[in-house]
N, CA, C and O atoms as a GROMACS GRO file, in nm:
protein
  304
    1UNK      N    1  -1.598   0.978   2.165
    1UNK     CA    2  -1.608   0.975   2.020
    1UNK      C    3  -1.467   0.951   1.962
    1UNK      O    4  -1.382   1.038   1.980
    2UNK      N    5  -1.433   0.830   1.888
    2UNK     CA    6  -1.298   0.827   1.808
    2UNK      C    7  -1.284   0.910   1.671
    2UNK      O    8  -1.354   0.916   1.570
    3UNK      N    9  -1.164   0.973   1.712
    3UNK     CA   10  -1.130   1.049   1.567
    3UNK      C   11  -1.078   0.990   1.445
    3UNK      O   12  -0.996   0.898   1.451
    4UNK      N   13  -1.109   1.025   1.362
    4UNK     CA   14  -1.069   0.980   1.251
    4UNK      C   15  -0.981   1.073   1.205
    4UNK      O   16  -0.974   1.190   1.244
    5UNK      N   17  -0.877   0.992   1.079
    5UNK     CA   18  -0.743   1.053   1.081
    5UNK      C   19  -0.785   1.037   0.939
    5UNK      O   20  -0.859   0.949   0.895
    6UNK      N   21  -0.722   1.146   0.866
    6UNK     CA   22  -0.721   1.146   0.679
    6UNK      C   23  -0.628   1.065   0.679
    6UNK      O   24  -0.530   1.040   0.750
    7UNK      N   25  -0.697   1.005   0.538
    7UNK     CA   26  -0.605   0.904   0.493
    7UNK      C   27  -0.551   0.879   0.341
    7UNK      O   28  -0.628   0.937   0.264
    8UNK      N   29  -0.465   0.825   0.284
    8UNK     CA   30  -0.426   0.820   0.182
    8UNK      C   31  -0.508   0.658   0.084
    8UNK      O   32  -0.601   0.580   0.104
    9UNK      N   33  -0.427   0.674   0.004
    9UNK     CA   34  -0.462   0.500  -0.094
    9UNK      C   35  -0.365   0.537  -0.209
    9UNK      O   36  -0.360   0.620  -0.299
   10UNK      N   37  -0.287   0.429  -0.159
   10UNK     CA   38  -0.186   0.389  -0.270
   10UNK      C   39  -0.162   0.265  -0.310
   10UNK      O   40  -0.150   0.183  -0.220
   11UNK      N   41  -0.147   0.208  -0.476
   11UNK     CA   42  -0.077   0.073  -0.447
   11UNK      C   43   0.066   0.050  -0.457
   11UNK      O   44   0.141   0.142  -0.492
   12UNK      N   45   0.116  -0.084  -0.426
   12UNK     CA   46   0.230  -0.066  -0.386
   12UNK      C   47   0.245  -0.242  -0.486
   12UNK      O   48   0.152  -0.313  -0.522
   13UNK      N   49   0.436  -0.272  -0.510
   13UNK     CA   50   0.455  -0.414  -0.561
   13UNK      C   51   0.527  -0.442  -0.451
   13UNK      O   52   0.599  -0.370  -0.383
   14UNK      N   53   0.497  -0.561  -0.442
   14UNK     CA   54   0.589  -0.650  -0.306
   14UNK      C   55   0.659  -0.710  -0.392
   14UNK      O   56   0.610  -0.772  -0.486
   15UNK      N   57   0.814  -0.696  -0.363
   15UNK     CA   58   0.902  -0.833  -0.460
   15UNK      C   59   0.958  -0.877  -0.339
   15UNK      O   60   0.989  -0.811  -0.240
   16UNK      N   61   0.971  -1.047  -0.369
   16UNK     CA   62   1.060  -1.147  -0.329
   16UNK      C   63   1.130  -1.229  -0.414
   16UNK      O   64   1.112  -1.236  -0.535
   17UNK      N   65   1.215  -1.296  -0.347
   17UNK     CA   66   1.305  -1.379  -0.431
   17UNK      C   67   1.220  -1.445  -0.549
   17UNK      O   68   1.236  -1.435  -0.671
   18UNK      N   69   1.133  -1.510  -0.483
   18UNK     CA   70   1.021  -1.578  -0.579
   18UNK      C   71   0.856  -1.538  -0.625
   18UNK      O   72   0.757  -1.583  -0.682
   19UNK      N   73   0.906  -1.425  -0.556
   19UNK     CA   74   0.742  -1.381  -0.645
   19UNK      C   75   0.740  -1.227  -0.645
   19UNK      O   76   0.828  -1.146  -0.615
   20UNK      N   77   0.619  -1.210  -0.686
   20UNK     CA   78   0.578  -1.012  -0.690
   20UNK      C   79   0.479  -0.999  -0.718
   20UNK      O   80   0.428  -1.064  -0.809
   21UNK      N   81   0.405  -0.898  -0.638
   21UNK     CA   82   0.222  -0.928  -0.647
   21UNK      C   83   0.221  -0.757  -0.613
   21UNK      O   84   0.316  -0.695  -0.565
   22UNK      N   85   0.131  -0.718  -0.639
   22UNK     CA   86   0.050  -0.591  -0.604
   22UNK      C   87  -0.066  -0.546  -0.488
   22UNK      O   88  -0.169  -0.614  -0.485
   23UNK      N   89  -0.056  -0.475  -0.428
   23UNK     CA   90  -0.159  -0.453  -0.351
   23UNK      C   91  -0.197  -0.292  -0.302
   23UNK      O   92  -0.108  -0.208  -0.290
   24UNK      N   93  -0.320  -0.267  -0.280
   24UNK     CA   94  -0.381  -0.158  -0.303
   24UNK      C   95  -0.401  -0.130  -0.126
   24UNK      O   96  -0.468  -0.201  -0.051
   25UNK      N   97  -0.344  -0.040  -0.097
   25UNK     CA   98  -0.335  -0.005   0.089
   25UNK      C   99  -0.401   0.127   0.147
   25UNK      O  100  -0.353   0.227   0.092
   26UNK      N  101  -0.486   0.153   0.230
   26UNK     CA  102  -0.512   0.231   0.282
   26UNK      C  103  -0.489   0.301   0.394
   26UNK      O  104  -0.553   0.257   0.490
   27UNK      N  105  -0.404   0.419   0.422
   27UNK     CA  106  -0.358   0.396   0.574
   27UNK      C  107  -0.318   0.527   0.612
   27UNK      O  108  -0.337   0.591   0.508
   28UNK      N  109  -0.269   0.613   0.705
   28UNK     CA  110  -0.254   0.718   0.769
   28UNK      C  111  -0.158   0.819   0.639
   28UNK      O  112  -0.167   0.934   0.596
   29UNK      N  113  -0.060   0.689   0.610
   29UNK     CA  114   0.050   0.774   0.550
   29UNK      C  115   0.123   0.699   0.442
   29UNK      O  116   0.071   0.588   0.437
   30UNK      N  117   0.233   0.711   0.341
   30UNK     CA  118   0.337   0.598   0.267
   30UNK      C  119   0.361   0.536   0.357
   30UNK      O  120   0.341   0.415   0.363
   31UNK      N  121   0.399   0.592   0.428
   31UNK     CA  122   0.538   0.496   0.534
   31UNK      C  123   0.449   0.412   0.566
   31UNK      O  124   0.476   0.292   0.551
   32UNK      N  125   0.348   0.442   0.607
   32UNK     CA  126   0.250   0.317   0.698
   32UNK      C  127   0.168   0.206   0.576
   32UNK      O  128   0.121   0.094   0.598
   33UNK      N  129   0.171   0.279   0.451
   33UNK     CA  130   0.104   0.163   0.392
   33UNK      C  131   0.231   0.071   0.344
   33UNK      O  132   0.219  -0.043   0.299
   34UNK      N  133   0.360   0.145   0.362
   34UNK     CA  134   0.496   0.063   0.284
   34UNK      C  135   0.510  -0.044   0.424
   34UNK      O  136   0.547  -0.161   0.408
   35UNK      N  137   0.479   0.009   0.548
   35UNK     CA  138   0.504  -0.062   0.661
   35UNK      C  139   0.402  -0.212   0.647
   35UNK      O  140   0.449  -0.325   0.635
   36UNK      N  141   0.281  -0.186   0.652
   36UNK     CA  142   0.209  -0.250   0.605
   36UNK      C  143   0.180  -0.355   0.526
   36UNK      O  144   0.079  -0.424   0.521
   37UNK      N  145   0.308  -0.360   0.448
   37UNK     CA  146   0.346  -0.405   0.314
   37UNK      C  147   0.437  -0.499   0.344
   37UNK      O  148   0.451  -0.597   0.271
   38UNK      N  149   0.497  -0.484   0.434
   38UNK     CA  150   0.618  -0.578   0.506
   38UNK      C  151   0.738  -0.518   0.449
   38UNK      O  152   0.825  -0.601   0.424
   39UNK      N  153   0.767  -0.394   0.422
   39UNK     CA  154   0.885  -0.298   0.420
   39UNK      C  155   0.982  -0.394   0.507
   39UNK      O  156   1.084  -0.438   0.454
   40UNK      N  157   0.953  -0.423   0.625
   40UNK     CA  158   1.030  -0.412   0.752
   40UNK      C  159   1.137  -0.554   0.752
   40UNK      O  160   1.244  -0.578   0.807
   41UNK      N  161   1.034  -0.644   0.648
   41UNK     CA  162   1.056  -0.809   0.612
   41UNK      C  163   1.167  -0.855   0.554
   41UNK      O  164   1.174  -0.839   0.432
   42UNK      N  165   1.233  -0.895   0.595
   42UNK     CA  166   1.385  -0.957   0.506
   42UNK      C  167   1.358  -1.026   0.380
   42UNK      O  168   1.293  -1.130   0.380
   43UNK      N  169   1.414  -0.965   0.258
   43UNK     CA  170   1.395  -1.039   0.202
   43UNK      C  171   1.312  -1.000   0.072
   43UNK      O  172   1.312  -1.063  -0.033
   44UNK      N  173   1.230  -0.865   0.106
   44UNK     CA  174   1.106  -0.798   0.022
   44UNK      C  175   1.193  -0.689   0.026
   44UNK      O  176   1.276  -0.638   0.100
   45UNK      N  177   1.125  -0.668  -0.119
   45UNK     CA  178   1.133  -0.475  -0.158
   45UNK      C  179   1.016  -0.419  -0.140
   45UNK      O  180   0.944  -0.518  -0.158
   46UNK      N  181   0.933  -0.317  -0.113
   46UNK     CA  182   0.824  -0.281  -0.117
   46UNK      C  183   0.855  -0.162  -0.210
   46UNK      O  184   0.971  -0.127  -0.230
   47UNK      N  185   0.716  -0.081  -0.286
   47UNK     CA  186   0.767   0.022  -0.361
   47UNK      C  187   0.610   0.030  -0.414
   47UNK      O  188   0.520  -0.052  -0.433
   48UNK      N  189   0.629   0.204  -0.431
   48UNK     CA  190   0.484   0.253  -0.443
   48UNK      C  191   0.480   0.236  -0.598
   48UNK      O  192   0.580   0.262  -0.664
   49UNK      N  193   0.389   0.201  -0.645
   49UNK     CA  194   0.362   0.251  -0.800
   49UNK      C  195   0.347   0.382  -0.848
   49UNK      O  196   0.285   0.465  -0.781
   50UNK      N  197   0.387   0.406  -0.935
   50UNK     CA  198   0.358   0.523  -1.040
   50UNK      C  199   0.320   0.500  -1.148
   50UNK      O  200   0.343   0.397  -1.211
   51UNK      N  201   0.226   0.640  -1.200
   51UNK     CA  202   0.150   0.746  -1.110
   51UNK      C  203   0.076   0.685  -1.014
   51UNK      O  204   0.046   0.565  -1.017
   52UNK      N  205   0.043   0.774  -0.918
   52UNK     CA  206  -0.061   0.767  -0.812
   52UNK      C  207  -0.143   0.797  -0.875
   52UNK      O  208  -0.098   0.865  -0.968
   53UNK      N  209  -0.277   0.782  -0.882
   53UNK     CA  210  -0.388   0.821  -0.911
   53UNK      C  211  -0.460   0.898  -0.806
   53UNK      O  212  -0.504   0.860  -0.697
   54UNK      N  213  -0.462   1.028  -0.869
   54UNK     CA  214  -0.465   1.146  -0.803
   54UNK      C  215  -0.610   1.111  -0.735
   54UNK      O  216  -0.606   1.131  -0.614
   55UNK      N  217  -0.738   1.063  -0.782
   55UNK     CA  218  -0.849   1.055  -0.763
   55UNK      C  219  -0.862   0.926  -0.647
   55UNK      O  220  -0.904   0.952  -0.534
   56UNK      N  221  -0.838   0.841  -0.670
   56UNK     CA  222  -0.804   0.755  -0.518
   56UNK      C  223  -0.678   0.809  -0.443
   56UNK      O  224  -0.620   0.707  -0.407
   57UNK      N  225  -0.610   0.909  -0.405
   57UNK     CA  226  -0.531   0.935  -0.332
   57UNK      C  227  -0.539   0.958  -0.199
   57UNK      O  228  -0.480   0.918  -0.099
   58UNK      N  229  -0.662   1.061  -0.232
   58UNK     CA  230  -0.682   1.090  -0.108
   58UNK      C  231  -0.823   1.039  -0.050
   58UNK      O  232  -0.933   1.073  -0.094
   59UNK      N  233  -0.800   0.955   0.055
   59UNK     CA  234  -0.910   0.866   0.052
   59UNK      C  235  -1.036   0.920   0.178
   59UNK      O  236  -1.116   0.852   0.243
   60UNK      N  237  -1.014   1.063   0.176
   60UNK     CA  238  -1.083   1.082   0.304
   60UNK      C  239  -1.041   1.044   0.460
   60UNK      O  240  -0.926   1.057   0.502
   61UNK      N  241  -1.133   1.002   0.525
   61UNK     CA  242  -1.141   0.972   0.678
   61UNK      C  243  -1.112   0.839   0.679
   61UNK      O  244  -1.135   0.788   0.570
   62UNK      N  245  -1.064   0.757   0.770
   62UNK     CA  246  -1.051   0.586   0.815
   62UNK      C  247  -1.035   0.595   0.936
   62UNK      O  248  -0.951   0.671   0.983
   63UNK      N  249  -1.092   0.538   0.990
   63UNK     CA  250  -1.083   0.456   1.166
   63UNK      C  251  -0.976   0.382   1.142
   63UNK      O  252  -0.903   0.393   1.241
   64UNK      N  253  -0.915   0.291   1.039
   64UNK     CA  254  -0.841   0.192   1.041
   64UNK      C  255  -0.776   0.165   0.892
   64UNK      O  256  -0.803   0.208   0.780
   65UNK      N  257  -0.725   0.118   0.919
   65UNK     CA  258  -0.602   0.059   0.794
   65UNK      C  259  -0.667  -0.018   0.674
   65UNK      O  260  -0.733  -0.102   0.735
   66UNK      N  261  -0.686  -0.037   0.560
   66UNK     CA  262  -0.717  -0.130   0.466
   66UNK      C  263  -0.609  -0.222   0.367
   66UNK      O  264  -0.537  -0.169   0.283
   67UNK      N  265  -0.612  -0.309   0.383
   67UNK     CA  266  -0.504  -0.396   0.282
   67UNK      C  267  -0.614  -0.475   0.179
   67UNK      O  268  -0.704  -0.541   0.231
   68UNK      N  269  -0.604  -0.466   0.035
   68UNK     CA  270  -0.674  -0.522  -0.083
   68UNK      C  271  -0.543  -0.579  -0.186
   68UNK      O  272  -0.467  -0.530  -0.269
   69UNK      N  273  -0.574  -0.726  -0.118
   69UNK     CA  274  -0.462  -0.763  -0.251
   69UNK      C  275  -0.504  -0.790  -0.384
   69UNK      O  276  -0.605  -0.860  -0.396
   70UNK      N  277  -0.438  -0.742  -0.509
   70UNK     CA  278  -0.419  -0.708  -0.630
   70UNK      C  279  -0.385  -0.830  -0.707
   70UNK      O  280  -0.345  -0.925  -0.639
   71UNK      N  281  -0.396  -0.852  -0.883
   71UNK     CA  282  -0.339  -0.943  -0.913
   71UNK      C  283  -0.188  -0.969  -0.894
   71UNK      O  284  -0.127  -0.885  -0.827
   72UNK      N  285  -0.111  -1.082  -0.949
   72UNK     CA  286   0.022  -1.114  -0.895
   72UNK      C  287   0.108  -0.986  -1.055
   72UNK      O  288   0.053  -0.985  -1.165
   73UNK      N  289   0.188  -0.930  -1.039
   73UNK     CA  290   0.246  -0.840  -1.066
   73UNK      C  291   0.306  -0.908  -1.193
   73UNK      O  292   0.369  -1.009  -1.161
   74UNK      N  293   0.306  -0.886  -1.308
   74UNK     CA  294   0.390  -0.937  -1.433
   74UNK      C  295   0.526  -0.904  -1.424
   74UNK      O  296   0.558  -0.785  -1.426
   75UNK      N  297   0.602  -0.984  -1.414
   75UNK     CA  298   0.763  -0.969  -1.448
   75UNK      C  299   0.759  -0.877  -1.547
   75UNK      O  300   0.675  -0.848  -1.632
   76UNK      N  301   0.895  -0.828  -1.511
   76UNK     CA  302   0.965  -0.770  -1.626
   76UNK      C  303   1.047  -0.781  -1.729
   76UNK      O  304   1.071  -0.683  -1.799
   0.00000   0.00000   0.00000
C-alpha cells in the first residue's frame, strides 16, 4: 500500500528577464513547490504569493505533485 504524504497548495510568480506568469503548485512542502517552480533555474526568481489562502493551504493527502499554470502575471 503507498503512503500518502500531507500536502500543501500554494501559488507562486515565476520572473524572468522577459516574462512573469503565475502558477498554482501542489506538493510535499514550499521548498518543493518553489523547487518545482524552477527555483534552481538561472535566470528566474521564484516567490510565493501573499496571502496564502488559508482554505487551499492545506491540501490534504497527494500521491504526487501538481503543477496548474495560472494567467501570465501583470507587471508592475
Amino acid at each position: 500500500m503507498m503512503r500518502e504524504n500531507p500536502s500543501i497548495c500554494v501559488t507562486v510568480q515565476v520572473q524572468t528577464v522577459a516574462t512573469s506568469w503565475r502558477a498554482k503548485i501542489t506538493a510535499p512542502s514550499i521548498a518543493r513547490a518553489l523547487e518545482l517552480a524552477g527555483a534552481e533555474r538561472s535566470g528566474r526568481r521564484v516567490s510565493v504569493v501573499f496571502p496564502v489562502d488559508p482554505e487551499e493551504f492545506f491540501a490534504g493527502t497527494a500521491p504526487e505533485t501538481n503543477v496548474a499554470a495560472l494567467e501570465p502575471a501583470i507587471a508592475a
